[in-house]
C-alpha positions as a Python dict, from the first residue, in 0.01 Angstrom:
ca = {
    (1, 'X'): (0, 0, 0),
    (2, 'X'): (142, 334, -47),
    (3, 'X'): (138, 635, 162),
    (4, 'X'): (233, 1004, 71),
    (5, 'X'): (498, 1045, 315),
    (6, 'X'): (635, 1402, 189),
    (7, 'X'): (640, 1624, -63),
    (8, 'X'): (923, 1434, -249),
    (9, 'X'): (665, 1135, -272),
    (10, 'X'): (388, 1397, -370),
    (11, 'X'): (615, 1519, -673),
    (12, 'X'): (723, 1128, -783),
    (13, 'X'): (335, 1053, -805),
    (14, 'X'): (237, 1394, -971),
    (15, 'X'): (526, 1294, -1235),
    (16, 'X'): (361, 969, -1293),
    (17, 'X'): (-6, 1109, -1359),
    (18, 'X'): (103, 1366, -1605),
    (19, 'X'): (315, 1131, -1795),
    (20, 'X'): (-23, 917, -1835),
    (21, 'X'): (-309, 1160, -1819),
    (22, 'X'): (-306, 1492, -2062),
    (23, 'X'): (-566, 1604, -1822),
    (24, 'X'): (-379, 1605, -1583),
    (25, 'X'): (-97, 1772, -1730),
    (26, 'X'): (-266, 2017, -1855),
    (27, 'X'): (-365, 2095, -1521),
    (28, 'X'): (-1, 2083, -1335),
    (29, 'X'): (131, 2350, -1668),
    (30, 'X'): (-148, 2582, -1570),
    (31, 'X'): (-136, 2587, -1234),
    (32, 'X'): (172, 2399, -1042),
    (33, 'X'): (246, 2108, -880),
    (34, 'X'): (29, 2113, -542),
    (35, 'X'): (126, 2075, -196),
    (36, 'X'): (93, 1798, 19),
    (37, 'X'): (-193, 1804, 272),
    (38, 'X'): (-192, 1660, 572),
    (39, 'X'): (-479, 1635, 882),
    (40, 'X'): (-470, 1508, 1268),
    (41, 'X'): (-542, 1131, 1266),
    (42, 'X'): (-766, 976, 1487),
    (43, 'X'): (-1031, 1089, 1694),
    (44, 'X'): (-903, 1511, 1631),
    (45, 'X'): (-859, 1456, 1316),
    (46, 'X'): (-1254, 1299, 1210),
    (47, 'X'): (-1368, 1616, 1450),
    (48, 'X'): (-1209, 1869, 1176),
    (49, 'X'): (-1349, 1654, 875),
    (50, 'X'): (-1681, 1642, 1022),
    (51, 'X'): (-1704, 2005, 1158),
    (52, 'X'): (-1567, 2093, 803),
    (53, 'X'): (-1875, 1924, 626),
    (54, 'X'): (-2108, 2143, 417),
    (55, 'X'): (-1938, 2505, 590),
    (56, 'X'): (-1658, 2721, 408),
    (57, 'X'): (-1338, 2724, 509),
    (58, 'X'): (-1334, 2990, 720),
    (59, 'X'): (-1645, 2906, 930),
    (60, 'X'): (-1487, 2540, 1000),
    (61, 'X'): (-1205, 2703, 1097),
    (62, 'X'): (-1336, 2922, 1344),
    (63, 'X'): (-1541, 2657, 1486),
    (64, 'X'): (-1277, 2444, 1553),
    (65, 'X'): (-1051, 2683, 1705),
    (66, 'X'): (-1377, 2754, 1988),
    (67, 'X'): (-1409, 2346, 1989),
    (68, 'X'): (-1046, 2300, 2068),
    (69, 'X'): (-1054, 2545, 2316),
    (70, 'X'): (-1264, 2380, 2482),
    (71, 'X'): (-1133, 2039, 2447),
    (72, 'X'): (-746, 2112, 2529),
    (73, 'X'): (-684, 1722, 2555),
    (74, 'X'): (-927, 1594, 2271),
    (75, 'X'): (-1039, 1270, 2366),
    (76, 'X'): (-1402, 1067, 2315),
    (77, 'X'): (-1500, 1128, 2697),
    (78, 'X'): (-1400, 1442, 2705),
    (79, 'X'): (-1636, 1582, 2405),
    (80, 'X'): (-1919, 1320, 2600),
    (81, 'X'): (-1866, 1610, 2918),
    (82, 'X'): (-1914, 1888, 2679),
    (83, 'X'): (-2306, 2032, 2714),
    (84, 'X'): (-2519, 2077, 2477),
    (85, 'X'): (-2487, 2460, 2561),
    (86, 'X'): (-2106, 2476, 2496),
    (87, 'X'): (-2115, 2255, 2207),
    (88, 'X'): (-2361, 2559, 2068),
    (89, 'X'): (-2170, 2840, 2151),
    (90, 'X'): (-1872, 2660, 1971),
    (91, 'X'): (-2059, 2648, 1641),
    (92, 'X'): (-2148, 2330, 1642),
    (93, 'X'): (-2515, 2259, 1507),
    (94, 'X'): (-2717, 2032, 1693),
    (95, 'X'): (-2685, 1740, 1400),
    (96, 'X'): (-2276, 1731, 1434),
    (97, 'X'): (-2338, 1761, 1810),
    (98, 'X'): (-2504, 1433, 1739),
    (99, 'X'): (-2247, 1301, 1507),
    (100, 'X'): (-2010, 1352, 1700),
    (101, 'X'): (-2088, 1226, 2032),
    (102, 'X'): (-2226, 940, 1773),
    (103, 'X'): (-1850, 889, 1717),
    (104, 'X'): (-1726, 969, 2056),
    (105, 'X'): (-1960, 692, 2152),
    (106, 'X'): (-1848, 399, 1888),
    (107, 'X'): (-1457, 494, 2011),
    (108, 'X'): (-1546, 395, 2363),
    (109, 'X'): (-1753, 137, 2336),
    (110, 'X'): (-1473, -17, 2088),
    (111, 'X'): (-1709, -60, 1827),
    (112, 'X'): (-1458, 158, 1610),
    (113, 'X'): (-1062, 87, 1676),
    (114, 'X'): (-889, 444, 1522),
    (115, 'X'): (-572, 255, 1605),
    (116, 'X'): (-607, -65, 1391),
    (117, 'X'): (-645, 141, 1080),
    (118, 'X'): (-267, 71, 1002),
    (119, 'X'): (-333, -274, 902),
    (120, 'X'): (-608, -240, 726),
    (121, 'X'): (-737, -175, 352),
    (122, 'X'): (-902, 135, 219),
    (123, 'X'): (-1196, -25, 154),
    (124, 'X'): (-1213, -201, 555),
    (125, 'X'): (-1112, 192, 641),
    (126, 'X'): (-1429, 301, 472),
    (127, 'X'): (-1630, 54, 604),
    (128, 'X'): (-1601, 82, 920),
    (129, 'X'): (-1595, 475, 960),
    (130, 'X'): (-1913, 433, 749),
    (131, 'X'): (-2094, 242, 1013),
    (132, 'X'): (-2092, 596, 1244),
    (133, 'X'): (-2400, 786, 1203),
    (134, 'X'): (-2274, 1134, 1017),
    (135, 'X'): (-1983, 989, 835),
    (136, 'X'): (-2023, 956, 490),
    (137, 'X'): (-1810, 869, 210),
    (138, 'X'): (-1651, 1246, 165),
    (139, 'X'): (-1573, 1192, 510),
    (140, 'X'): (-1443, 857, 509),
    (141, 'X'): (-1216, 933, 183),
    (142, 'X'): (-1076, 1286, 336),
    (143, 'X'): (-970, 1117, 616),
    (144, 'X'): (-810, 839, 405),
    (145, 'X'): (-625, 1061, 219),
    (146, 'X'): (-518, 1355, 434),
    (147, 'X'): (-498, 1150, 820),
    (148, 'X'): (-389, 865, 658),
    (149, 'X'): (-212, 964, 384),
    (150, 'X'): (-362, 704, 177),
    (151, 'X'): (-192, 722, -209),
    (152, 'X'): (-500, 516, -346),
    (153, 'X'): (-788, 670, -213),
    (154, 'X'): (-978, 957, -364),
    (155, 'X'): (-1353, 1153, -292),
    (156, 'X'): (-1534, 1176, -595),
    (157, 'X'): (-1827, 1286, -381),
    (158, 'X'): (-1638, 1622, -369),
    (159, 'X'): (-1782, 1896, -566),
    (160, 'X'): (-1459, 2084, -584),
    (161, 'X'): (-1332, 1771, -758),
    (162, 'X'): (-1629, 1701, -976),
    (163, 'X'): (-1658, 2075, -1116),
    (164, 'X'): (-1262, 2115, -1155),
    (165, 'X'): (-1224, 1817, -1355),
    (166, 'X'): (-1553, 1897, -1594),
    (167, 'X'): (-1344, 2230, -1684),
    (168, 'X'): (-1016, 2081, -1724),
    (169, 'X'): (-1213, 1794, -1976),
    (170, 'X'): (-1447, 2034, -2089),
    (171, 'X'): (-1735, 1851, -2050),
    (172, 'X'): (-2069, 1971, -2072),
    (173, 'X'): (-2208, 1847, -1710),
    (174, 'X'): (-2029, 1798, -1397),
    (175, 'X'): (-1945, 1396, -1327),
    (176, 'X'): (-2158, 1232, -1019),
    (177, 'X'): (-1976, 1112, -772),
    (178, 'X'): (-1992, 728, -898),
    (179, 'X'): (-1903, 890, -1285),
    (180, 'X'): (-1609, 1035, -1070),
    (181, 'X'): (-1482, 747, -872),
    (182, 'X'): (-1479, 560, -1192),
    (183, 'X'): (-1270, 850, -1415),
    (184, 'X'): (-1069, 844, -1088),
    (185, 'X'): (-986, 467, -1134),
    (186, 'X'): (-745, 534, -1425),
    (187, 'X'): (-476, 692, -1141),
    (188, 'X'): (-427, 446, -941),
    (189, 'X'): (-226, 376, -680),
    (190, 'X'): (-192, 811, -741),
    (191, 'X'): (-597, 846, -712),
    (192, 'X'): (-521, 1123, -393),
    (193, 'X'): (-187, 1283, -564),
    (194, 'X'): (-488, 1350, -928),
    (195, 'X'): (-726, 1482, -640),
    (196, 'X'): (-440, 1706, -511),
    (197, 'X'): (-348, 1833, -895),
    (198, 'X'): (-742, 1855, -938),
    (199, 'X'): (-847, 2071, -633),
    (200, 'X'): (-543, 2304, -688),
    (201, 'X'): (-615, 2391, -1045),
    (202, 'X'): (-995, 2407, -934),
    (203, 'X'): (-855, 2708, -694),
    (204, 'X'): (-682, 2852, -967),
    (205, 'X'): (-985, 2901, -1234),
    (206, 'X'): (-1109, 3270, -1245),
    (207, 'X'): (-1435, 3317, -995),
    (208, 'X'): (-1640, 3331, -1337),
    (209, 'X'): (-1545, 2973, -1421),
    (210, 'X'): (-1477, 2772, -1075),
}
């Protein structure tokens, strides 16, 4: 299985996928190679992927700096102690207040081992983070690829993807997210370095066009 360790690894894969894809290249000439991204694994790191769902950028951000605040040592039990009250003030709506004490509940009960993930496949990966009420397969795939670091895996749930890639094809509707997953299948074991080259040249379109 491979991981994205570093940037050097980052670059190796991005020179594979333009040397096969002229998609892809076109993409890397107009707008670089990307940078690595990398997130918090475990249970910190599925707070900022679900906290991040369906708010910009900023907003998640500001939400989890109030969350963190008040979680100094995140931990399952230590979210459970958070009220209702200071969950709200945080930012938190009351469905992710569910989802994640949803989560905080599966980690200590054991029904979901954070720490096993090492041995096991994407698709096991998926699975299992699946089975928590909130996570979905955006979700599941971020934290495969940015926690985990996860060379193979990829999101084409993500609209950022979907809509990048229709304007770097020029196709006339954006792909679903099964129409992606299966264009996405052509850059493997590299499926997260194509979503890295993909996102960044979605950021560089004019406002207009992305």
């Amino acid at each position: 299985m491979k991981i994205l360790r570093n940037q050097s690894d980052l670059i190796k894969a991005v020179g594979e996928l333009v040397s096969m894809d002229p998609h892809l290249a076109m993409a890397v000439e107009r707008a670089g190679i990307p940078e690595l991204r990398t997130q918090r694994s475990g249970f910190e790191g599925l707070i900022s992927i679900l906290v991040s769902q369906q708010v910009s950028v900023a907003a998640a951000r500001a939400i989890e700096t109030r969350l963190f605040d008040l979680l100094p040592d995140p931990h399952p039990a230590a979210f459970m102690d958070l009220s209702r009250e200071q969950c709200r003030a945080a930012g938190l709506s009351a469905p992710k207040q569910r989802y994640l004490r949803e989560l905080s509940s599966c980690i200590l009960s054991g029904q979901l081992d954070l720490d096993s993930f090492d041995a096991l496949s994407n698709d096991e990966i998926r699975s299992q983070l699946q089975a928590v009420k909130g996570v979905g397969p955006w979700s599941a795939n971020i934290y495969l690829m940015f926690a985990l670091r996860r060379a193979d895996s990829f999101a084409g749930g993500d609209l950022a993807l979907q809509e990048g890639y229709r304007r770097l094809a020029d196709l006339e509707a954006r792909p679903s997210a099964k129409e992606m997953d299966g264009i996405a299948v052509r850059w493997s074991p590299y499926r997260a370095a194509a979503a890295l080259i993909l996102w960044r040249y979605y950021a560089h379109l004019p406002i207009s066009e992305g």
